[in-house]
N, C-alpha and C positions, 0 to 999 in steps of 0.2 A: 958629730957635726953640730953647729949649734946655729939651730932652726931660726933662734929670734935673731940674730943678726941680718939673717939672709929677708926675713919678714919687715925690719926694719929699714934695709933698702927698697924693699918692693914699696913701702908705704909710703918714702923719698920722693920713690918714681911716682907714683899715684899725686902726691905733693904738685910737683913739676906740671903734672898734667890736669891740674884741675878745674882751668878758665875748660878744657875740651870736657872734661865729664862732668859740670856743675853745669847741665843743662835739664831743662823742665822732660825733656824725654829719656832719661836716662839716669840708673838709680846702679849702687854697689858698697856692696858686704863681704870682708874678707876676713875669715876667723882660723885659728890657728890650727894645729894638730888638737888641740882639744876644744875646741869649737868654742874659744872665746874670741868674740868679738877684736878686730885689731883696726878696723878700718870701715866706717859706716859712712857711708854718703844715699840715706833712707829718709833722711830728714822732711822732706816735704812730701814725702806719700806715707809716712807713717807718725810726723809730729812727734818725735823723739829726736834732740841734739844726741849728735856726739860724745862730749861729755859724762851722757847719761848713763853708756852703754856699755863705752870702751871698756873692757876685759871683763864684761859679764857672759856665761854661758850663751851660746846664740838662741839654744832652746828657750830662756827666760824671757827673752825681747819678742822673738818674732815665733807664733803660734804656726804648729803644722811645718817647718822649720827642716829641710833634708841636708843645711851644708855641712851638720857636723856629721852625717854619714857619710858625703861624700870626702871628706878630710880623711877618714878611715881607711874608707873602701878602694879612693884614686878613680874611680868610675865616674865619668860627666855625663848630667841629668839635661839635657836640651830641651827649649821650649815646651817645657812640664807648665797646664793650667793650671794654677794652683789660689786659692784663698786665702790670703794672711790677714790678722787684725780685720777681719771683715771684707777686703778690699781685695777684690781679683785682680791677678796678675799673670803675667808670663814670664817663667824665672828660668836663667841659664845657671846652672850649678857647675864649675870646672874644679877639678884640682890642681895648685901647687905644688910643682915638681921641681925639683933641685938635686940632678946628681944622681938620678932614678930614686929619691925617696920624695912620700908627700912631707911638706911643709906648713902644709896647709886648703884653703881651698875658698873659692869665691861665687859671690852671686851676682848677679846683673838682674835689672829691670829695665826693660825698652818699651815705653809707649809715652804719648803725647799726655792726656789725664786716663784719668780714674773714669770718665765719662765714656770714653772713647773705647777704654779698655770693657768697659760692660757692653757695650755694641760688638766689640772685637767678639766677647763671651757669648752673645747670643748668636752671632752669627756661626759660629764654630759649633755652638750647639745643636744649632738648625742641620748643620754640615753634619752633627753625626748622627742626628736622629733622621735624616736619607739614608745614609748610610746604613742603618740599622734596618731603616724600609727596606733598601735594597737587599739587602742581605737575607729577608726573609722571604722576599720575592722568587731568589735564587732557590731557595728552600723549597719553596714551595711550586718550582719547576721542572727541580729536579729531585722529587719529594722519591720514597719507596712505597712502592704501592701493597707490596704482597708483606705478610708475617706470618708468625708461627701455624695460625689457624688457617692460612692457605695451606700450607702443607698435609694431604690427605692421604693415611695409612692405617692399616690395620696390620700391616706387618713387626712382628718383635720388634728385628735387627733394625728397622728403619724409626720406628717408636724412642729405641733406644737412642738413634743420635740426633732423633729430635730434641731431646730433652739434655746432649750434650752442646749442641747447640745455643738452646736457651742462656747454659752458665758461660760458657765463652762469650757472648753475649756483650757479657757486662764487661769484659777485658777492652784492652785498645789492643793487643797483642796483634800481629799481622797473620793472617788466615790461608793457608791454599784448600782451594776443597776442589776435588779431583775427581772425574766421574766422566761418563761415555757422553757423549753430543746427544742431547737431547733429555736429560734425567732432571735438569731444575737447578743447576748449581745457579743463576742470578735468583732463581727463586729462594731459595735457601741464605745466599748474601744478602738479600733485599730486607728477609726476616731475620737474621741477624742484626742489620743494619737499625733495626724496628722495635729491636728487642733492648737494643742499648742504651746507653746515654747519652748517644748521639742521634738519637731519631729526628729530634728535630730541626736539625741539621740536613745540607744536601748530601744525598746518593749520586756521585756521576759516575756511569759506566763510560768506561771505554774500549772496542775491539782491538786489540791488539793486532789481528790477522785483517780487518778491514782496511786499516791506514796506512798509504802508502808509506814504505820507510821515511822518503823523505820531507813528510811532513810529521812525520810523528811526534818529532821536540817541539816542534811548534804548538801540537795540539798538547802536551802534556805541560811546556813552560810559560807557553806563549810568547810574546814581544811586545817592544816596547818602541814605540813610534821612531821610526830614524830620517833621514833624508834618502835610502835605499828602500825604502818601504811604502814610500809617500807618505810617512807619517803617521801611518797608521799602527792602531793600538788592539793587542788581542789578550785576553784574559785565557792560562790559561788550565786545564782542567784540574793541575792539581791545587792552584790556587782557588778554584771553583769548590772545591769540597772540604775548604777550609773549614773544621772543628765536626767537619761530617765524614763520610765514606768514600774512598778512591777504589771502584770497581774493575780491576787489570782483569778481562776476557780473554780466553786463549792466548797466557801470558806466554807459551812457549815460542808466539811466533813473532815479540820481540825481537826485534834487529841488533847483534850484538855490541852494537857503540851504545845504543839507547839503554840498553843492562846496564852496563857503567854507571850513564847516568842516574840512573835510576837506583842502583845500589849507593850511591852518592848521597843523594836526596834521604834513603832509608837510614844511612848511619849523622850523619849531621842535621835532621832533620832542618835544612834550608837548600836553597834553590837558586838559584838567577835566569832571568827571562834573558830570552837573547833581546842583544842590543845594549843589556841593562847591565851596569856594573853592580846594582846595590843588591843585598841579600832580602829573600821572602821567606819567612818563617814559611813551614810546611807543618800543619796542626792534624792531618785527615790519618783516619784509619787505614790502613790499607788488607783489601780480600782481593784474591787473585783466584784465575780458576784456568783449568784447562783438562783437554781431553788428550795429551801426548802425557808419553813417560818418561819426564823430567829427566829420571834418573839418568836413562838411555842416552837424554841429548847432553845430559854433565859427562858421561863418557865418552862423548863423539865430541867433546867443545864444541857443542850449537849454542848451552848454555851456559853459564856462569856458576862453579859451584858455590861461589860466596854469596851469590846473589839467591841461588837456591835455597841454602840453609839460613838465608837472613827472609826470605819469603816463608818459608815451610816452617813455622816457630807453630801454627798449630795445623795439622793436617785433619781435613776432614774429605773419607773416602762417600763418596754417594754410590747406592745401588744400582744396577741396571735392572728394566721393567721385569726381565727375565725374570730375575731372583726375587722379585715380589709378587708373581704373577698373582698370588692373591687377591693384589689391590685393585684387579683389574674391574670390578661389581661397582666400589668405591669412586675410584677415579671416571668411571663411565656416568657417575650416577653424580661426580662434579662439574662434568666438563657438559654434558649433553642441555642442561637447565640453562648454560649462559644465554645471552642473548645472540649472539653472533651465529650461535647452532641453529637457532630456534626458528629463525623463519616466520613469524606469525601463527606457526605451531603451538597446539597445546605441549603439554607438558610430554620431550618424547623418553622413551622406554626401548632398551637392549633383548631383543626376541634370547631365548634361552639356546636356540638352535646358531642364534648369530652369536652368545657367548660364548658357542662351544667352541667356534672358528678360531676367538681369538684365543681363546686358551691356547691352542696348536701354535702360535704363531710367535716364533721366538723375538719379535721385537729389536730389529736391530736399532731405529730412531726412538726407541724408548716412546718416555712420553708424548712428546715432539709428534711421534708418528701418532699415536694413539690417538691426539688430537684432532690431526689432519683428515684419518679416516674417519672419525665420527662427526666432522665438520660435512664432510664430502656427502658422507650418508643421509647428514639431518639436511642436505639440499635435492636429494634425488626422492629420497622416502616421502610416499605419498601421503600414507598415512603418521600413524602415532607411536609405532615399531618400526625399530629399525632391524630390516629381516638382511639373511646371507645374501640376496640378490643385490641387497645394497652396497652389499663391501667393493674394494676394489678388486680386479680380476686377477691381482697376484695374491689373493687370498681365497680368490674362488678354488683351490687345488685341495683346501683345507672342507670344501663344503661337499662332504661323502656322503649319500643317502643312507638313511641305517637299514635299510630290508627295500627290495623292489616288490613288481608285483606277485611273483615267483615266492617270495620268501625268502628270496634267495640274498646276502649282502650284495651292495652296489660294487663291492672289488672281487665279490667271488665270482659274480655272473662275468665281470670284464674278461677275468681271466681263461672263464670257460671258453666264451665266445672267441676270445685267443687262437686258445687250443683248438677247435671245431675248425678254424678258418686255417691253420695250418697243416691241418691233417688231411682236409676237403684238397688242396692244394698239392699236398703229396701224390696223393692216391690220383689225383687228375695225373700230373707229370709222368708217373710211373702205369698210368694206363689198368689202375686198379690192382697193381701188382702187389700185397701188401706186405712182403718180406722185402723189397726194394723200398717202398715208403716208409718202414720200421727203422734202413739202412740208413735212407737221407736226413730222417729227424733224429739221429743217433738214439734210438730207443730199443728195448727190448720187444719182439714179434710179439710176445703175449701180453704186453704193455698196452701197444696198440688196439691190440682185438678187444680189454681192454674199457679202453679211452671210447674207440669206436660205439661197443656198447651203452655207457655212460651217458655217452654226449648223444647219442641217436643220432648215428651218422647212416648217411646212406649214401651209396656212392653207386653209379652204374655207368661201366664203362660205355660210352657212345660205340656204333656197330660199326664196322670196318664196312667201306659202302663195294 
C-alpha cells in the first residue's frame, strides 16, 4: 500500500479546507507512520513556519510530543492537558486509518489564546484538587477502624493465621474468609484491609443479606440521573471504594442475577451504572465473608461455581470461640475496659467463680455473644466484679455450688432429696407395705431397706380410725 499517496491526498483535503481551519482557535499537526511531520498548521502558538518543520521527526519540534506513538499504537489520546514549548494546551491525538492500517496520525488544538488556555488550566486544576479533597473525605468516612493489634489471642492455631493474614495483606488477590456468626470475620477484613497498601483508601462494607434483592444493583452500581429517576444521581458502592476495599458480608445470600453481575465486574474489571452507557474502571480489592457452606449451595445452584472459585482465590477459615476457649481471661480482659461496658465504673474485673461458668459454655454466638453478656453484666454489677448472679439466666444452669452446708456436692444432695421424695411417696401409696413399694419403684426389696436406711427415712402408716 503506499502510504504517502493516500497522506498526500488527505493533505489536498486539509489544502481545500483552510479559510475553515486557519482560525485563531484552532491548531493541527499530522505526521506520518514514522512521525515526521507532513502537515503543520502550529504556527501562531508555537512561532515555527511550515517550511521549517515539514519532514522533521515530530519529537524534534514539539517537546513532550505523543503523535508518533499514537501513529504506532492506532489508539486516540482525547483532550490530554499537556505542556508543549512552555505553553499549555488541550491536545486531541487521532490515528490515520486507511484500509484497517495506520497511515499515519494527527493532533488538534482548540482554544481561543494561550491566556484563556492558562485560566482553562487552573480552573481544571482547582477541579481536581476537589476532587482529590473529595476523595479523601470518602476515605476518611469510610476509613477501617480495627488492625492486626485488635485481634486478641493467646491461642497457636489462631496466632498462626494471624500472621497469615498479615502477608496476604500485601496482595490485591480476592479473600473469602469463612467463620460461624459472630467470630470477627469484618474484624479480620478491616485488619487486612489496614495492613495493606491500600489502607488509605476507603473500606465500604456491604450486607449482602440486609439489601433487599431489588435494590441491590443499585447499591452496588448505582445510577446515573435519567428522566425515570428525576434526575437523580447515586454513587455507587463499588465505585465508593475505588483503589480501596469492597467488603461482600454474608456473600452467600447474593441474589443469583446479582452473582453474574458481580462475577462480571471481577473478570473485566469494569462496570456500568444503570442508566449509563459508559464503562467505570473498578480498582477495589474485593474480601467476602460468610457463615453458609458455599460448597453445599454450588451443589444445590443457590450459588455460582465460577463465581465461587473466582471469589475463593485465598480462603481463610476463622475459629469458633469453642476452639479457643482459652482466650476467654484475654478477650474478657479486652472487652470489659471499653467504655460502653464501663458505666462510670472503675476498672471491672471477671470473679474466678463467674469464669468458671463461662468455661462450661460452649458459645454458640461466639464472640458477638461474649460481648453481649459482659456488656449486660458491666450494667447490672453493682460493684467492680462481675459475679455468676450477674450472668444471664441461660447461664445460671452452669452456676453449681461446689459443697453445701452438709459437705455434701450441690447435685449430690439434689439427688438424694429425689430419692427420699420418691420413696416417702411409695411407701405412703402402698400404706407402708414395703415389698409393694420396692415393686412400684422397680427396685430390689433390699435396695430399698437400703436407701431407707441411707436417707433416714421414716415412714408411719397413719391408723385405720
Amino acid at each position: 500500500m503506499n502510504h504517502e499517496f493516500y497522506l498526500e491526498k488527505l493533505k489536498s483535503s486539509i489544502d481545500i479546507l483552510s479559510d475553515i481551519l486557519d482560525t485563531e482557535n484552532y491548531g493541527m499537526c499530522i505526521v506520518d507512520r514514522d512521525g515526521r511531520i507532513v502537515v503543520w498548521n502550529y504556527e501562531r502558538f508555537f512561532h515555527l513556519r511550515a517550511s521549517d518543520v515539514l519532514g522533521k521527526p515530530v519529537t524534534e519540534v514539539l517537546e513532550n510530543t505523543r503523535l508518533h506513538i499514537v501513529a504506532k499504537t492506532g489508539k486516540k489520546e482525547l483532550f490530554q492537558l499537556q505542556k508543549i514549548n512552555g505553553t499549555n494546551v488541550i491536545a486531541n491525538r487521532i490515528p490515520l486509518m486507511h484500509q484497517g492500517e495506520i497511515i499515519g496520525a494527527a493532533g488538534t488544538i482548540i482554544f481561543k489564546d494561550t491566556k484563556e488556555l492558562g485560566e482553562l488550566y487552573e480552573r481544571i486544576e482547582k477541579v481536581e484538587n476537589s476532587f482529590r479533597a473529595y476523595r479523601s473525605e470518602i476515605a476518611l468516612m469510610y476509613r477501617a477502624k480495627y488492625t492486626f493489634d485488635d485481634i486478641h489471642t493467646e491461642n497457636d492455631k489462631m496466632n498462626s493465621l494471624k500472621e497469615f493474614c498479615k502477608i496476604i495483606a500485601q496482595s490485591d488477590a480476592s479473600i473469602l474468609i469463612r467463620g460461624e456468626s459472630g467470630t470477627g470475620k469484618e474484624l479480620v477484613a478491616q485488619a487486612i484491609h489496614n495492613g495493606g497498601a491500600s489502607a488509605s483508601y476507603p473500606f465500604i462494607s456491604i450486607d449482602c443479606a440486609a439489601i433487599p434483592h431489588h435494590l441491590m444493583e443499585a447499591e452496588l452500581f448505582g445510577y446515573e440521573g435519567t428522566p425515570f429517576n428525576g434526575g437523580e444521581t447515586k454513587i455507587g458502592k463499588l465505585e465508593l471504594a475505588d483503589r480501596g476495599t469492597i467488603f461482600l458480608d454474608e456473600l452467600g445470600s447474593m441474589p443469583p442475577d446479582m452473582q453474574v453481575k458481580l462475577l462480571r465486574v471481577l473478570e473485566t474489571r469494569e462496570f456500568e451504572k444503570s442508566g449509563s452507557n459508559k464503562k467505570t474502571a473498578f480498582k477495589a480489592r474485593v474480601i467476602a465473608a460468610t457463615n453458609e457452606d458455599l460448597e453445599k449451595a454450588v451443589e444445590e445452584n443457590r450459588f455460582r461455581r465460577d463465581l465461587y472459585y473466582r471469589i475463593n482465590v485465598i480462603p481463610v477459615q476463622l475459629p469458633p470461640l469453642r476452639e479457643r476457649i482459652g482466650d476467654l481471661p484475654c478477650l474478657c480482659q479486652v472487652l470489659l475496659p471499653r467504655s460502653r461496658y464501663g458505666y462510670g465504673k472503675n476498672r471491672l474485673t471477671v470473679a474466678p467463680s463467674t469464669m468458671k461458668i463461662l468455661y462450661q459454655h460452649n458459645w454458640p454466638g461466639n464472640v458477638r455473644e461474649l460481648r453481649n453478656i459482659l456488656e449486660r453484666a458491666a450494667i447490672v454489677c453493682g460493684g467492680n466484679e462481675i459475679l455468676p448472679e450477674h450472668l444471664p439466666e441461660y447461664l445460671q444452669k452452669y452456676n453449681v455450688k461446689p459443697v453445701n452446708d452438709n459437705g455434701k456436692s450441690f447435685y449430690r444432695q439434689e439427688i438424694e432429696n429425689l430419692e427420699k421424695r420418691l420413696i416417702q411417696n411409695a411407701l405412703m401409696h402402698n400404706h407402708g407395705n414395703k415389698q409393694e413399694a420396692a415393686r412400684q419403684l422397680g427396685i430390689q426389696r433390699s435396695l430399698l431397706y437400703k436407701k431407707i436406711s441411707d436417707l433416714h427415712i421414716e415412714y408411719k402408716p397413719k391408723k385405720k380410725k
